[in-house]
Every structure is written in structure tokens, then in C-alpha cells.
N, C-alpha and C positions, 0 to 999 in steps of 0.2 A: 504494500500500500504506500501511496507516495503523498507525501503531508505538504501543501505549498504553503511558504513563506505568506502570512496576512498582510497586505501594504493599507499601508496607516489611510487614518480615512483624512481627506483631501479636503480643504475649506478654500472658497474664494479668498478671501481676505484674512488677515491678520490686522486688526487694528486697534495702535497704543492709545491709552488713553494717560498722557502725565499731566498729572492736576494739582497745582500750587495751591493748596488754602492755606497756605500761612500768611494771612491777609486778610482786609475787611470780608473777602469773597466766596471765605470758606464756606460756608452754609449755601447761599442763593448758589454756587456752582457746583453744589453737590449734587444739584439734578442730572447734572450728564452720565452719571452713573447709573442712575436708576433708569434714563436711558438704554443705556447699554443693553443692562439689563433688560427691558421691554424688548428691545432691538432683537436680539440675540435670541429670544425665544419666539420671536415670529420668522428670523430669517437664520436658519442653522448651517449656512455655509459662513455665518461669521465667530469669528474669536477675537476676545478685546484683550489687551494687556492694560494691567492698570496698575498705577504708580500714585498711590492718592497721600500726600502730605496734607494733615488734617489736623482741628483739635475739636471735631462737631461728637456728638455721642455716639455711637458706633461697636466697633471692635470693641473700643478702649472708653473709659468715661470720658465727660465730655467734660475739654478745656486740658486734656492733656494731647498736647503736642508729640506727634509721632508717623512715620508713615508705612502706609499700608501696601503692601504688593500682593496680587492674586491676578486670577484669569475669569473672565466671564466667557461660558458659552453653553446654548441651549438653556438661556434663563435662568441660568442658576452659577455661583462660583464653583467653578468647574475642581472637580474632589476633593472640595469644602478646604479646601488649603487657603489661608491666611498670613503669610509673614508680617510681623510687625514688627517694629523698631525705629532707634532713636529718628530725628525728624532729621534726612536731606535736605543737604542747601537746593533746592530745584532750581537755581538761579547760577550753577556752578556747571560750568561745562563738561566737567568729569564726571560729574552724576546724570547728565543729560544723556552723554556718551555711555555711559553704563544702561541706561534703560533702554538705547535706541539697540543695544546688544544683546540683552535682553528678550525684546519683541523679537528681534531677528531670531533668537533663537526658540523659540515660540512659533513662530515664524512655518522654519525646518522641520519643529517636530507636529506643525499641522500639515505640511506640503502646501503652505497657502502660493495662491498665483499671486496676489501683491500683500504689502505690506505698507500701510500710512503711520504716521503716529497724528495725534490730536494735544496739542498745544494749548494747555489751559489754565488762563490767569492774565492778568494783566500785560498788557503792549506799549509800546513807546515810538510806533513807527520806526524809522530807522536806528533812534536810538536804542531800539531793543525789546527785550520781551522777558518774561518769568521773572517778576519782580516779587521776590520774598521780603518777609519786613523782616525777619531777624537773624537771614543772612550777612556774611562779611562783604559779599560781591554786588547788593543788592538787585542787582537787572543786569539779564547776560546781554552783549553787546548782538546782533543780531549775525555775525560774522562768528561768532564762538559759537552762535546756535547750527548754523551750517556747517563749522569746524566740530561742532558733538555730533552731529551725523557722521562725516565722515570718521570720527575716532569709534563712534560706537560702531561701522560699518565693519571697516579694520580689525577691531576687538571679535566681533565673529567670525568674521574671515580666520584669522588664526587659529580660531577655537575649532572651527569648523572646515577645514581647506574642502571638504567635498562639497560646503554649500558658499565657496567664497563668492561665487556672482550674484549672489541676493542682496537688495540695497532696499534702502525707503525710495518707495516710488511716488511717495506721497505727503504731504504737509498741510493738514487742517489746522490754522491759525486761529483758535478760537481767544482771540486778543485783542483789544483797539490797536487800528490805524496799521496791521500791518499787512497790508496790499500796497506793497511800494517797487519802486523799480529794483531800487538797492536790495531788497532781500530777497525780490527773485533772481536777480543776480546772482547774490550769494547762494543758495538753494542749488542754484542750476550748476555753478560749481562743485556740490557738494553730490551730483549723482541724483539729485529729488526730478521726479519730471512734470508735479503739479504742485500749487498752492490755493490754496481754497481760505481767502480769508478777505476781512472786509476794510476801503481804505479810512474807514470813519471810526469814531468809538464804538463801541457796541455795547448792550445792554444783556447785565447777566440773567439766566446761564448762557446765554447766547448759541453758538452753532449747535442744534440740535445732534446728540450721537450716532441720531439714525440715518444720519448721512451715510454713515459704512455700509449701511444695505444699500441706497444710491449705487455707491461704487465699486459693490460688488457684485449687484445686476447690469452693469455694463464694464467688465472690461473688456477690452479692446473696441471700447466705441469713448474714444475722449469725450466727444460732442456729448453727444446723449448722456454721458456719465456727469459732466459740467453743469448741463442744463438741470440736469433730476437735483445736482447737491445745490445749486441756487435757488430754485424754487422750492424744495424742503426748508432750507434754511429761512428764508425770506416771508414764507407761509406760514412758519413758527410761528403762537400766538403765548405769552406768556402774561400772569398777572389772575386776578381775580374772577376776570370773566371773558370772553369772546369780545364782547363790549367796550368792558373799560381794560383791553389788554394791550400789550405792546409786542410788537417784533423787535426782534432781537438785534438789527441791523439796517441803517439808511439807506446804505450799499454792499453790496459783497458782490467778489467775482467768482472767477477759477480761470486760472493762468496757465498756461503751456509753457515750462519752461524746457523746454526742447534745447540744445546748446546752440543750433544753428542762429534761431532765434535768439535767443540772448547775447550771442555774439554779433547780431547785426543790429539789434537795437542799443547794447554799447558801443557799436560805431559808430551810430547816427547820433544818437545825443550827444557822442563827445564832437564828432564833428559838427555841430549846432551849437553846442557851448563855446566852442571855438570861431565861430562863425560870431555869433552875438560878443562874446571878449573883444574881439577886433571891432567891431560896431561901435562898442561902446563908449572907446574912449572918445567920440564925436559924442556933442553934449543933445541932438536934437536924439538919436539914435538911442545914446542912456535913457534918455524922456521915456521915448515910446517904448522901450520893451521894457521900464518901470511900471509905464500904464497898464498894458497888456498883462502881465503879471498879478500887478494889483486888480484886474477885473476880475480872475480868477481865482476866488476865494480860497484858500488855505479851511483846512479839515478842522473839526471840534469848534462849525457853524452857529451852534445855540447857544443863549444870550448868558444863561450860567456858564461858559465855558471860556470865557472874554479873556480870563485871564492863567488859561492855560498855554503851553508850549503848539507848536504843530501848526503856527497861523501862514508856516512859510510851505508844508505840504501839499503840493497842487497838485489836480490831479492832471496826469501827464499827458495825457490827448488832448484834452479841450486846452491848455494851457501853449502847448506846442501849433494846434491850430488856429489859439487867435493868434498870436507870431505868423504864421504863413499867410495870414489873411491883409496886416498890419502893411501899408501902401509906402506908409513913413519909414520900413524897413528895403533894402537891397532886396534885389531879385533871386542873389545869393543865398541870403538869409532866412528869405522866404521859404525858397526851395527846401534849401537844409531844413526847415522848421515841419515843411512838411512830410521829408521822408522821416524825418523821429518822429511826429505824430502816427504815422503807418506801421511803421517797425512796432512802436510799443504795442497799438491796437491788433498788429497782428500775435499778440502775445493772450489776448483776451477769448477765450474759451466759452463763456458766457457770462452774463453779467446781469444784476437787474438792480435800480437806483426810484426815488421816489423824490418827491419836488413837494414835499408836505409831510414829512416826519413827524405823525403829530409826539409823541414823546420830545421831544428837543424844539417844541413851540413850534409847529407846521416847517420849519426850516426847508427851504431846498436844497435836495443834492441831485437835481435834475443833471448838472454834467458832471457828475462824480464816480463815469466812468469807468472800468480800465485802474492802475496802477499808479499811486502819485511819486513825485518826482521833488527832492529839498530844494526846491528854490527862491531863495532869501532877494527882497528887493532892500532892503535895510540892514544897518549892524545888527539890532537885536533881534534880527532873525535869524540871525547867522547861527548860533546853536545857543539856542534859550536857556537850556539844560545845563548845557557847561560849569565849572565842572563835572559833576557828578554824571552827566547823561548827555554824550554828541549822539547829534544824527550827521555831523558831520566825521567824522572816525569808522570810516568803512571803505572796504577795498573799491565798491564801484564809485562814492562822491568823487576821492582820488582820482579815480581811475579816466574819469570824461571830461576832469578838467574843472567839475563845477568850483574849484576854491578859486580859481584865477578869475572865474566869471563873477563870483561874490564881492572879491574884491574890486571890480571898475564897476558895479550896480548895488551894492546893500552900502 
């Protein structure tokens, strides 16, 4: 009698779930779990990895700080396994890189075809994201979050040489303000080949979990996979009632960040930033792409928010296209203005915006598009944050030249 080898059973997906509440956040985003959980028992081709730093009631009594790792799947913590221990800095790159190794290997021993993780807590646009309060790092620069992927990629790879071609193919930002150009950049260096997240703040728990079934009812269909996790997300209705509830976000996309793509939309803006640099030092030239600029509103639009950072965040198509429209500018600059407007838009996968937010006082973000782009028309836009928090300190502002552009226009 001949006994064949059982091959492990197969899931769509693998998806992480690292959840920072060590912060105001801990409770209101503790729903993405009981998500999961709902998820998981309606759709059984998924498995979530969860990394929950907590001090809500739970495992442990409530108000003691410590973090929780298990697995969700089929509705239930998958054979009642529970780790807990002392609280991780989530805000430290080495602990990012440790969970994104983790999933992966989770990952392997589902045979999942992708793997995302989901990014939860607080954002800073390019300045960063996983702001713990009683951390020493307080907020990981958004280039270290791309740098944890790739060291948690690595870190399995070694572990694993027969599963070393497995990476995150995926990055749910559930964060304010990070759908920016920079940290699809970054991402797309780091092997990720989508970002799902929104360029405004957002309202917790915000991206709903059960996007992972989205994503794992379409792979190998981007389009259709983009479109399904932005209208779930967008559809969210959270709060008291239908009535008096809110959506979780004014805008959200999902981004392609393919390398082709990302390395020709780093051409174009930096050729465009170069273009406007040389413009500028002409004083009619500085005017106009001050004004142009200044039409285009900067992100954290609502009237409570007047005196936060992010006023210089624009979002990168409608900003690049009043520049190519703009008569007062060279036909040059036009130009250039227009092929970075195209480039970045062809980076947009789907997307959906609203021009009446009622949470945030009806506000519009009817062109808030697509991916924002730092661009400071003033000194104090130039990084608000500083010290403690640049969105100017990252490999793509460097990289296009926007600090030379800062300096002959902010």
C-alpha cells in the first residue's frame, strides 16, 4: 500500500495585521481585529497574522501594556495559541522587520499566493508612520518602514532558502496622509507592488480588514482587486448609526507601484522640479508657480486642523496640472508639468474622493486624487515637524531635487 505525502492546505492570502495601540487609538482600533475575525470566517482562503500592542482588556487586564501575537483563520484564533509579552517599540524598525518575517513565515506554512501586511496607527505623511507614545524612536521615518520590509524579507529568506522568492506584495496603510509619492517610492524599492492607503487623515478604525477578502478574490486582476478594496473601504460606515455615521476616509487610492512606473515618475518630477528651479529665479515665474501651488490646497483641509503640519502636501496630479495649464509659465515647463502629472496618474489603480466630507465640516477633497507630492511654497512649510518629524529626510525629496526647488520658492 502506498501512503502519499498530504500537501498542506493552500490559502489565497496571508494577511498581517500590526496594530500600534500604544496610543490615544488603542480601543477605537481595536475593531480591525474583530474584523478579521468576521472576515476570516466568511472567506477561509484567508489567514491574518497579528501583532496587536495593547493595554485594552483582553488576554491581559486592562491598562497593562503588552503585546499580543497569534493567527486568525476560519473565525477563530487558529489553535487557541496566544503569545504575550512585554510591549514592542512598533515604531522600531527591527520589530517591524521581525513581524514582516514572521507573516512571511506564516506565509510558507499556508502556501499563501500573496502576502500584505496592514499598517495600523497613526501616519505623518512622508514624515512617517507607527507613532508609539512610549517609545524611544517615537514615529518610524517612512524609508525605515520600506527598509523593515526589506530586512524582514531577508530575515526569511535565510530562514527559509527554499521559500526565499516570497516578499510583501502588498501594503494596507491604515494611517493618515500616507498616499504620497515618496513612500510609494520607497515601497517600490523595497519589492511591495501595491499601497492601499489614503492621502488625507482618516478616521479610526479606519480601512476596514475585510479588504483581505477584496484581495484575495482577485489576484491576478490589479484593476478589479483596487477597485473592490476602495469601494469597501470608502463604503465603511462607522459611528452610532447609518445616519449619524462616518466613513473612515475623504480619499483613498491603490497605487501600482510596479518599478517601471516608479522609475519614470521619479524622472518626471525630478525633471519638472528642475525645470521650475531654473524658472524661478525670474521673479514673474517664482509668482506664478507660488500661485499655482497655493491654489492647490495642502491635506488636513478642516477648520480644527488649521494648525497642524501637512499644509505643504498637495496632491500630485491636480497640482502638476494647474503648472501645465499656467500661460505665465514656458512651454518647457508646461510640458515637463504635464508629463509628471501623467506619470504619477498612471500610478493610480483606483481611487475615489468626495467634495463634502461631512465629518471634517463638508470640506472638499474633490481633486485629492492620486498621491501627494511635499511641496513647500514658504519657509514654514518646509518641514513643520523638524526636528523631531521631516517629510523632508527621505531618499525620493533628495532624490528629484525638491530641496533646491524649496529653496528659490518657500
Amino acid at each position: 500500500m502506498h501512503v502519499h505525502a498530504t500537501e498542506p492546505a493552500s490559502r489565497a492570502l496571508e494577511f498581517g495585521l500590526y496594530r500600534d495601540g500604544d496610543n490615544n487609538l488603542d480601543a477605537v482600533q481595536a475593531a480591525t481585529i474583530a474584523q478579521a475575525i468576521d472576515t476570516s470566517a466568511r472567506d477561509r482562503s484567508l489567514e491574518f497574522s497579528v501583532e496587536d500592542t495593547t493595554a485594552r482588556d483582553g488576554f491581559e487586564p486592562a491598562h497593562v501594556l503588552r503585546t499580543e501575537s497569534y493567527a486568525i483563520a476560519d473565525g477563530k484564533i487558529a489553535g487557541g495559541r496566544v503569545t504575550v509579552g512585554p510591549p514592542h517599540d512598533m515604531s522600531a524598525r527591527s520589530d517591524l522587520a521581525s513581524f514582516v518575517a514572521h507573516t512571511l513565515d506564516n506565509a510558507q506554512s499556508a502556501n499563501a499566493k500573496e502576502t500584505w501586511i496592514d499598517l495600523i496607527d497613526h501616519g505623518g505623511g512622508d514624515g512617517g508612520g507607527m507613532q508609539s507614545a512610549h517609545s524611544a524612536t517615537g514615529i518610524m521615518r517612512e524609508d525605515d518602514i520600506a527598509g523593515a520590509i526589506v530586512d524582514g524579507v531577508a530575515l526569511h529568506a535565510k530562514a527559509h532558502p527554499e521559500d526565499a522568492a516570497r516578499g510583501i506584495d502588498g501594503v494596507v496603510a491604515n494611517q493618515c496622509l500616507m498616499a504620497t509619492v515618496a513612500f510609494a517610492s520607497a515601497l517600490s524599492h523595497a519589492g511591495v507592488k501595491f499601497l492601499a492607503a489614503s492621502p488625507e487623515t482618516m478616521l479610526a478604525p479606519g480601512v476596514p480588514s475585510s479588504v483581505a477578502h477584496d484581495i484575495a478574490a482577485h489576484i491576478g486582476d490589479p484593476h478589479a482587486m483596487a477597485s473592490s478594496v476602495v469601494s469597501t473601504t470608502m463604503d465603511a460606515m462607522y459611528g452610532p448609526s447609518k445616519r449619524d455615521g462616518f466613513a473612515p476616509a475623504a480619499a483613498f487610492d491603490v497605487l501600482d507601484l510596479a518599478p517601471t512606473k516608479i522609475a519614470a515618475a521619479t524622472h518626471d518630477i525630478a525633471a519638472l522640479d528642475a525645470a521650475l528651479t531654473g524658472a524661478a529665479h525670474t521673479r514673474d515665474a517664482r509668482s506664478a508657480i507660488r500661485e499655482d501651488a497655493r491654489a492647490i490646497d495642502g491635506m488636513v483641509r478642516f477648520p480644527e486642523g488649521k494648525h497642524l503640519p501637512w499644509r505643504a502636501d498637495r496632491p500630485a496630479i491636480a497640482l502638476y496640472d494647474t503648472l501645465s495649464q499656467d500661460g505665465r509659465l514656458s512651454g518647457d515647463v508646461r510640458a515637463a508639468a504635464a508629463t509628471a502629472r501623467d506619470a504619477v496618474a498612471s500610478l493610480v489603480l483606483a481611487h475615489r474622493e468626495t467634495d463634502d466630507y461631512a465629518p471634517f465640516n463638508d470640506a472638499d477633497y474633490s481633486d485629492a486624487f492620486g498621491p501627494t507630492v511635499h511641496f513647500p511654497v514658504a519657509k514654514n512649510q518646509v518641514d513643520t515637524w523638524a526636528p523631531q518629524i521631516s517629510e523632508t529626510d527621505n531618499a525620493f525629496y533628495k532624490s528629484v531635487g525638491a530641496a533646491d526647488l524649496a529653496k528659490v520658492i518657500a
